[in-house]
FITI-371821 format. One record per residue: residue number from 0; x, y, z of N, C-alpha, C in turn; residue in one letter. Coordinates in steps of 0.1 Angstrom, whole numbers. Layout:
<nodes>
voza = NUM, nc1 = X, nc2 = Y, nc3 = Z, cac1 = X, cac2 = Y, cac3 = Z, cc1 = X, cc2 = Y, cc3 = Z, tikol = a;
...
</nodes>
This chain:
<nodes>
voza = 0, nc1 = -367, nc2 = -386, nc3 = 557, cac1 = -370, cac2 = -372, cac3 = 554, cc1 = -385, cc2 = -369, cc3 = 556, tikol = x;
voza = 1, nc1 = -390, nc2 = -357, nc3 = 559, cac1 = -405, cac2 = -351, cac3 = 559, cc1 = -410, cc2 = -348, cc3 = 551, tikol = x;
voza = 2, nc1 = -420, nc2 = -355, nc3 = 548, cac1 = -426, cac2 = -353, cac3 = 534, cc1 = -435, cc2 = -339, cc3 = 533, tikol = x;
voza = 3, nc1 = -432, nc2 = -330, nc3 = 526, cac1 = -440, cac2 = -319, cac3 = 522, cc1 = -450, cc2 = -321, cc3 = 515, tikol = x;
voza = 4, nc1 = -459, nc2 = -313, nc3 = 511, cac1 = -468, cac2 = -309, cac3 = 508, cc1 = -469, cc2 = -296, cc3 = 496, tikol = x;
voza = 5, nc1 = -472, nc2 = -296, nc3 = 485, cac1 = -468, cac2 = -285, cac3 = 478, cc1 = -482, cc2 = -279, cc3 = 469, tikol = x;
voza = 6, nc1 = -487, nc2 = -268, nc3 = 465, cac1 = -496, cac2 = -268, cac3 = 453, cc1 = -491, cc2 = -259, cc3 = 444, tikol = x;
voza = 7, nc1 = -495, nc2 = -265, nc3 = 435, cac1 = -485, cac2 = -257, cac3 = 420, cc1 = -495, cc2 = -255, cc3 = 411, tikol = x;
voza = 8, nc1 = -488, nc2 = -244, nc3 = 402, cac1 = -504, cac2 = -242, cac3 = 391, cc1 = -495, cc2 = -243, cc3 = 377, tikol = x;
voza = 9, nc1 = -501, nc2 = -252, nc3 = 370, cac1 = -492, cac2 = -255, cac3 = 356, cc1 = -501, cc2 = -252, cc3 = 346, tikol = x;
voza = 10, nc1 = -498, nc2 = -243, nc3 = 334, cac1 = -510, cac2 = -240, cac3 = 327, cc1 = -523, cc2 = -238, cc3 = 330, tikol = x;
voza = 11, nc1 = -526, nc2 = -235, nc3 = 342, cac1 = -544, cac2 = -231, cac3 = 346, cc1 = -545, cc2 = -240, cc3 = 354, tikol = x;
voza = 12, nc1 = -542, nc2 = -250, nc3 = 355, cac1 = -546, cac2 = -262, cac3 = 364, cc1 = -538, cc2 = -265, cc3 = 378, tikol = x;
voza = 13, nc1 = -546, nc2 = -263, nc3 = 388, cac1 = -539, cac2 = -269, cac3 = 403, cc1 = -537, cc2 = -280, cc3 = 402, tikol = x;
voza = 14, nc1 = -522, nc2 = -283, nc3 = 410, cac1 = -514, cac2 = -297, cac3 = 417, cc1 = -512, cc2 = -299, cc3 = 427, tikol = x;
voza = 15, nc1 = -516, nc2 = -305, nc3 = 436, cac1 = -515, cac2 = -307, cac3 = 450, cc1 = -499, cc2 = -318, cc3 = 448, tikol = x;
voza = 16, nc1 = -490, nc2 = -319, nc3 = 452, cac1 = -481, cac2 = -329, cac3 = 454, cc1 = -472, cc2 = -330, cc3 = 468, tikol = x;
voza = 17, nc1 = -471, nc2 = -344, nc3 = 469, cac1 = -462, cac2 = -344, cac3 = 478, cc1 = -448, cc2 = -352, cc3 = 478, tikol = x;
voza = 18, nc1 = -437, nc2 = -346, nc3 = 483, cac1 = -422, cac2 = -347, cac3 = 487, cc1 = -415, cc2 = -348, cc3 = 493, tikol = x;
voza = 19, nc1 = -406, nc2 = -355, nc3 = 495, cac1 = -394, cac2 = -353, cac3 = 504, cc1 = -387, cc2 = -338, cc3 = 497, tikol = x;
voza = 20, nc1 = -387, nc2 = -332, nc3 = 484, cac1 = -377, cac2 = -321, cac3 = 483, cc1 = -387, cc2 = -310, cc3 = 489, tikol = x;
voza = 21, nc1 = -375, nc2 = -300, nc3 = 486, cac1 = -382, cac2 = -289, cac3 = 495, cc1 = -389, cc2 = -280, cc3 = 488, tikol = x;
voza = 22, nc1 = -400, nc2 = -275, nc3 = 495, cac1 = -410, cac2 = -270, cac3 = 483, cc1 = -409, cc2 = -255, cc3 = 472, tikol = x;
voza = 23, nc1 = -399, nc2 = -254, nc3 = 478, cac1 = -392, cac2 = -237, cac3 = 467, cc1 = -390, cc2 = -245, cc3 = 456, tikol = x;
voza = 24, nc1 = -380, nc2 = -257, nc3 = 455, cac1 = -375, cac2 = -260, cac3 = 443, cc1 = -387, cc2 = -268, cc3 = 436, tikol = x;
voza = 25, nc1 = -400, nc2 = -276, nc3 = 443, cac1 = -410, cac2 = -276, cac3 = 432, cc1 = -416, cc2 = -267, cc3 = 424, tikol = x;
voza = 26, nc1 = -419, nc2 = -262, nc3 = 435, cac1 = -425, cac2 = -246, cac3 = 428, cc1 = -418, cc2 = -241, cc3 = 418, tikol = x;
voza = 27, nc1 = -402, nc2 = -238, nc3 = 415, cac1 = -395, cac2 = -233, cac3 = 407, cc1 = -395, cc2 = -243, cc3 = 393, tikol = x;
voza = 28, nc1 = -397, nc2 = -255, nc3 = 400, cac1 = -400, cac2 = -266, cac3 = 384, cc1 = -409, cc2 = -263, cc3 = 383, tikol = x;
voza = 29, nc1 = -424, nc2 = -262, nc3 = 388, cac1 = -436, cac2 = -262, cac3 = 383, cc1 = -438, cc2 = -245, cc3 = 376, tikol = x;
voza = 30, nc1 = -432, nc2 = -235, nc3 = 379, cac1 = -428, cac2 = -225, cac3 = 376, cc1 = -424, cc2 = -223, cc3 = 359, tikol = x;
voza = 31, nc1 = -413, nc2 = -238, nc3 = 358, cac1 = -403, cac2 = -233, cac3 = 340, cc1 = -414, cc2 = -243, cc3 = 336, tikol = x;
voza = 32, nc1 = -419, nc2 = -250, nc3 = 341, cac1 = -426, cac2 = -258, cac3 = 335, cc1 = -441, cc2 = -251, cc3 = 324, tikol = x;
voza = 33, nc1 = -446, nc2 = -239, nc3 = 332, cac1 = -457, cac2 = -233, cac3 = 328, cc1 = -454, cc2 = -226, cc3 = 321, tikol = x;
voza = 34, nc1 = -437, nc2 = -220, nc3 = 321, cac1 = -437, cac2 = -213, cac3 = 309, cc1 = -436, cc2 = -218, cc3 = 296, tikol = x;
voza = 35, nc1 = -427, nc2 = -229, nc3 = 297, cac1 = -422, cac2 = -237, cac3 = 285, cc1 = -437, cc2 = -240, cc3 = 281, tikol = x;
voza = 36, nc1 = -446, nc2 = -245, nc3 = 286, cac1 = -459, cac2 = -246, cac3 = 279, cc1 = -471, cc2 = -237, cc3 = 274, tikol = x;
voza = 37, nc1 = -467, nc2 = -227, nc3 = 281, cac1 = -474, cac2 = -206, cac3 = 279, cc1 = -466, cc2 = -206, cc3 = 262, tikol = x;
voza = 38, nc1 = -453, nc2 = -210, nc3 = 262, cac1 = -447, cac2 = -203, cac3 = 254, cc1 = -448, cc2 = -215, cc3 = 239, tikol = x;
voza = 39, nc1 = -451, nc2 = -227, nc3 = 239, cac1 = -454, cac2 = -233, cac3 = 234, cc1 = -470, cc2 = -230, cc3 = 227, tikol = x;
voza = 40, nc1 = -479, nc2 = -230, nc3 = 241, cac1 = -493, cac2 = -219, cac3 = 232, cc1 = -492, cc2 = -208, cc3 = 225, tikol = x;
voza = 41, nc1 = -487, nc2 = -201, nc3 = 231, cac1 = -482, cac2 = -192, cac3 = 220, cc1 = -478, cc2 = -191, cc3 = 203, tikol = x;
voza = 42, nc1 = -472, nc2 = -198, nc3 = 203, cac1 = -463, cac2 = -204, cac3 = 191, cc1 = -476, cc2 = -212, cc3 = 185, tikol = x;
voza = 43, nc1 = -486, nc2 = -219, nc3 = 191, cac1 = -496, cac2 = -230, cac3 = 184, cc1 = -509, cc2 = -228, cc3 = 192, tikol = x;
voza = 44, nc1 = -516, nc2 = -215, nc3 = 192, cac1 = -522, cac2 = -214, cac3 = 198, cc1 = -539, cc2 = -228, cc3 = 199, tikol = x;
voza = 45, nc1 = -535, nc2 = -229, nc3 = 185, cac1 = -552, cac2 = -238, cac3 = 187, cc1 = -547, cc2 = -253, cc3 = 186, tikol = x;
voza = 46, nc1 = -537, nc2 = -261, nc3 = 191, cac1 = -536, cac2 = -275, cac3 = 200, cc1 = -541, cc2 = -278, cc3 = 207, tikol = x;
voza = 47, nc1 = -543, nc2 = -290, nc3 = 212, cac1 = -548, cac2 = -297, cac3 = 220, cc1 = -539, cc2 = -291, cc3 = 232, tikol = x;
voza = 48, nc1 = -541, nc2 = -292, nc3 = 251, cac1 = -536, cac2 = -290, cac3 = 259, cc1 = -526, cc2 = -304, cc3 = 261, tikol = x;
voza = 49, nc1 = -527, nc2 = -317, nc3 = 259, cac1 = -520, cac2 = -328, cac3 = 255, cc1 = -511, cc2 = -322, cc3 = 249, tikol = x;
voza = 50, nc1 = -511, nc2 = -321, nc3 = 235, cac1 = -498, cac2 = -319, cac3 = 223, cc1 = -490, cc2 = -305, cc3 = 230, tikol = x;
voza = 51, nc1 = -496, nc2 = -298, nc3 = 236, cac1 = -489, cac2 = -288, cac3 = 245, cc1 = -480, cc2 = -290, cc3 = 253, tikol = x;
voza = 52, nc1 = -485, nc2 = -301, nc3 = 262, cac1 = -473, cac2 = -303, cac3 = 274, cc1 = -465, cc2 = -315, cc3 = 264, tikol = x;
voza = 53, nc1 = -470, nc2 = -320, nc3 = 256, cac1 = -459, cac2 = -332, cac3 = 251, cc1 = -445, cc2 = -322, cc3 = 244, tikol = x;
voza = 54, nc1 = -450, nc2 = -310, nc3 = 235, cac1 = -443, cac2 = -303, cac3 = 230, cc1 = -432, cc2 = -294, cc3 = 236, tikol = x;
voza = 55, nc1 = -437, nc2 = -292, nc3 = 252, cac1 = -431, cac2 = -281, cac3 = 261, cc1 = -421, cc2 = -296, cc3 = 267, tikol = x;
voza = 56, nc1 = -425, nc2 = -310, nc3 = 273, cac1 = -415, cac2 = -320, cac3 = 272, cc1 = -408, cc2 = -320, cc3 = 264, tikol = x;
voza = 57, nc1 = -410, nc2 = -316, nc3 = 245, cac1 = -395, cac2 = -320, cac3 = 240, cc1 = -388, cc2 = -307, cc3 = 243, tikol = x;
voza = 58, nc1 = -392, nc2 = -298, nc3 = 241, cac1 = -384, cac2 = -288, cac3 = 244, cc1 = -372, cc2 = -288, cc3 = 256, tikol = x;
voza = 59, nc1 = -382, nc2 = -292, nc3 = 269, cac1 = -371, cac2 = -297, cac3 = 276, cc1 = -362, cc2 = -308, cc3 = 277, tikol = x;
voza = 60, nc1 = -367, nc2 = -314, nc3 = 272, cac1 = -354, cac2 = -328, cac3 = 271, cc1 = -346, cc2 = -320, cc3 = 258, tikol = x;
voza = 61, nc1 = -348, nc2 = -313, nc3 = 245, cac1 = -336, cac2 = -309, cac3 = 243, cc1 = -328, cc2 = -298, cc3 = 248, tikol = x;
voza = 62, nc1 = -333, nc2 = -289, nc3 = 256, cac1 = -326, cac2 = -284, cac3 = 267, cc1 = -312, cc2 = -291, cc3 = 276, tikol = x;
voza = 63, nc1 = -321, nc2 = -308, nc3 = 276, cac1 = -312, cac2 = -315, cac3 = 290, cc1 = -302, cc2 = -319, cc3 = 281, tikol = x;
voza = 64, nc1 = -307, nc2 = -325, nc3 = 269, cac1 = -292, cac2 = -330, cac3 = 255, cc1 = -284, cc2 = -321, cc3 = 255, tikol = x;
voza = 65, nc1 = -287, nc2 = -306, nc3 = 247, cac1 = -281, cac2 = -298, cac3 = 246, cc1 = -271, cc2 = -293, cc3 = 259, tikol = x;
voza = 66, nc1 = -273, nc2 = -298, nc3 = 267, cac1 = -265, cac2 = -292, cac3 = 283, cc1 = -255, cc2 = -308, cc3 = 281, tikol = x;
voza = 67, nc1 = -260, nc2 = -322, nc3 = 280, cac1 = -255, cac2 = -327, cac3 = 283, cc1 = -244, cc2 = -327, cc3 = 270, tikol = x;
voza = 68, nc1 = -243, nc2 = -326, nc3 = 260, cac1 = -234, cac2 = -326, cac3 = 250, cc1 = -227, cc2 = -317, cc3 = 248, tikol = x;
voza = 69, nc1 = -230, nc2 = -300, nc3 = 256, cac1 = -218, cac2 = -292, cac3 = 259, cc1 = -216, cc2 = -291, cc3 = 275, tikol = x;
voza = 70, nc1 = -208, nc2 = -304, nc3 = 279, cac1 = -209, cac2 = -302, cac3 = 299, cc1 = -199, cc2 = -294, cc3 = 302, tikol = x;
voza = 71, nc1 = -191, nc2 = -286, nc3 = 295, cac1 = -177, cac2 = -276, cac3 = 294, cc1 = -186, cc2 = -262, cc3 = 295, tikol = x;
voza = 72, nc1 = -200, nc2 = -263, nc3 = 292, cac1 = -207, cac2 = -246, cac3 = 293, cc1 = -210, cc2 = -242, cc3 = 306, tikol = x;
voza = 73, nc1 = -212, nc2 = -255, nc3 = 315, cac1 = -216, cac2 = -260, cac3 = 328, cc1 = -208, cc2 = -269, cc3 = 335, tikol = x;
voza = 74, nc1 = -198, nc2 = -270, nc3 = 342, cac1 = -194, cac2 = -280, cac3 = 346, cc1 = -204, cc2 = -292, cc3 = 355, tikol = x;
voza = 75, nc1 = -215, nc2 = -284, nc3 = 361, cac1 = -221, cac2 = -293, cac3 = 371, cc1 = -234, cc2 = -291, cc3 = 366, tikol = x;
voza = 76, nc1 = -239, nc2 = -288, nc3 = 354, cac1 = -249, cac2 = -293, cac3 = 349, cc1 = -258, cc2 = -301, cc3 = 349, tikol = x;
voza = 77, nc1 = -249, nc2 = -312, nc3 = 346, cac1 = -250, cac2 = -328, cac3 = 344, cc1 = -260, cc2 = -330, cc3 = 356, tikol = x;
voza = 78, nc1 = -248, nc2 = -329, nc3 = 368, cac1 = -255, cac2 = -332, cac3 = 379, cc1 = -271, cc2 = -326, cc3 = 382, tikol = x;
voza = 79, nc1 = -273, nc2 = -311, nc3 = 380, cac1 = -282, cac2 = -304, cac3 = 383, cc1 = -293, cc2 = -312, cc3 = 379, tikol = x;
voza = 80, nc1 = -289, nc2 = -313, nc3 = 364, cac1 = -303, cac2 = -320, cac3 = 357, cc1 = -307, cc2 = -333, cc3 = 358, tikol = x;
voza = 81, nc1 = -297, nc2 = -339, nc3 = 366, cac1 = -300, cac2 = -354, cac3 = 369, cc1 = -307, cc2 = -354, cc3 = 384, tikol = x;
voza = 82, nc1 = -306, nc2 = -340, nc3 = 391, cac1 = -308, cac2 = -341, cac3 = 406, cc1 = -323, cc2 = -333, cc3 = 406, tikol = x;
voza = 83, nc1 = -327, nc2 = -327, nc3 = 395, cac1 = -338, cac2 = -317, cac3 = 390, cc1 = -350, cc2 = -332, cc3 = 385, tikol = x;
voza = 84, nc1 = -340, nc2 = -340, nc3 = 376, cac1 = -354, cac2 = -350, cac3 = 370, cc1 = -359, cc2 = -362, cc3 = 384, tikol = x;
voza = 85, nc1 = -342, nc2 = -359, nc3 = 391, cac1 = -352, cac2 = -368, cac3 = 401, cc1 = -356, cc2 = -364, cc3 = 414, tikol = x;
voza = 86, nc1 = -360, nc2 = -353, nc3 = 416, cac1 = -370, cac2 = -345, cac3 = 424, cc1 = -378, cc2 = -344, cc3 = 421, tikol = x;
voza = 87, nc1 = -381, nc2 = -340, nc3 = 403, cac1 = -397, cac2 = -339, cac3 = 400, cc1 = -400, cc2 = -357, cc3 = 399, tikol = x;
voza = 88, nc1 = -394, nc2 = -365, nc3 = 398, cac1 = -400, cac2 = -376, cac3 = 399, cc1 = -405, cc2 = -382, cc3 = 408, tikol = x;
voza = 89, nc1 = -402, nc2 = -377, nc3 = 421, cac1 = -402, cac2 = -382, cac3 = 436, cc1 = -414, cc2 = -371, cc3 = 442, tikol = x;
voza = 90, nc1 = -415, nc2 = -364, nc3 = 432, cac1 = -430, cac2 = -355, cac3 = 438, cc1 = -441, cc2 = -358, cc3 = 428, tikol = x;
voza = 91, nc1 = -439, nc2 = -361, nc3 = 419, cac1 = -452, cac2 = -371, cac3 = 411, cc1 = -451, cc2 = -382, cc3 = 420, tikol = x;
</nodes>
């Protein structure tokens, strides 16, 4: 496959990355990703930018439990989120 080329802005900060996925759907991760962490400052405004994204990670991994423990809300969830963690891993 053709490796892309993507730049994403996550909390204030530019990402240049590159992928074999296609660049809508980084963008769309690097997208929930700034919110979950916007919305995390919010909530704790004077953190460290570390304990921010660590905290906007748990958020999302109980997001991914909570989907995985009801797979009947979603039938193909499962899959999404297993085909989602390994796209953003293959563009880190």
């Amino acid at each position: 496959m053709e490796k892309n080329r993507v730049m994403v802005s996550i909390f204030g900060k530019e990402y240049s990355l590159v992928s074999e996925v296609d660049t809508e759907y980084i963008k769309k991760a690097a997208q929930y990703l700034d919110l979950k962490m916007r919305e995390v400052s919010q909530n704790y405004p004077n953190i460290a930018e570390a304990r921010v994204a660590v905290l906007a990670a748990l958020n999302i991994a109980d997001e991914l439990f909570r989907c995985r423990d009801n797979p009947e809300g979603s039938p193909d969830m499962e899959r999404r989120i297993s085909d989602l963690a390994r796209r953003l891993s293959e563009a880190l």
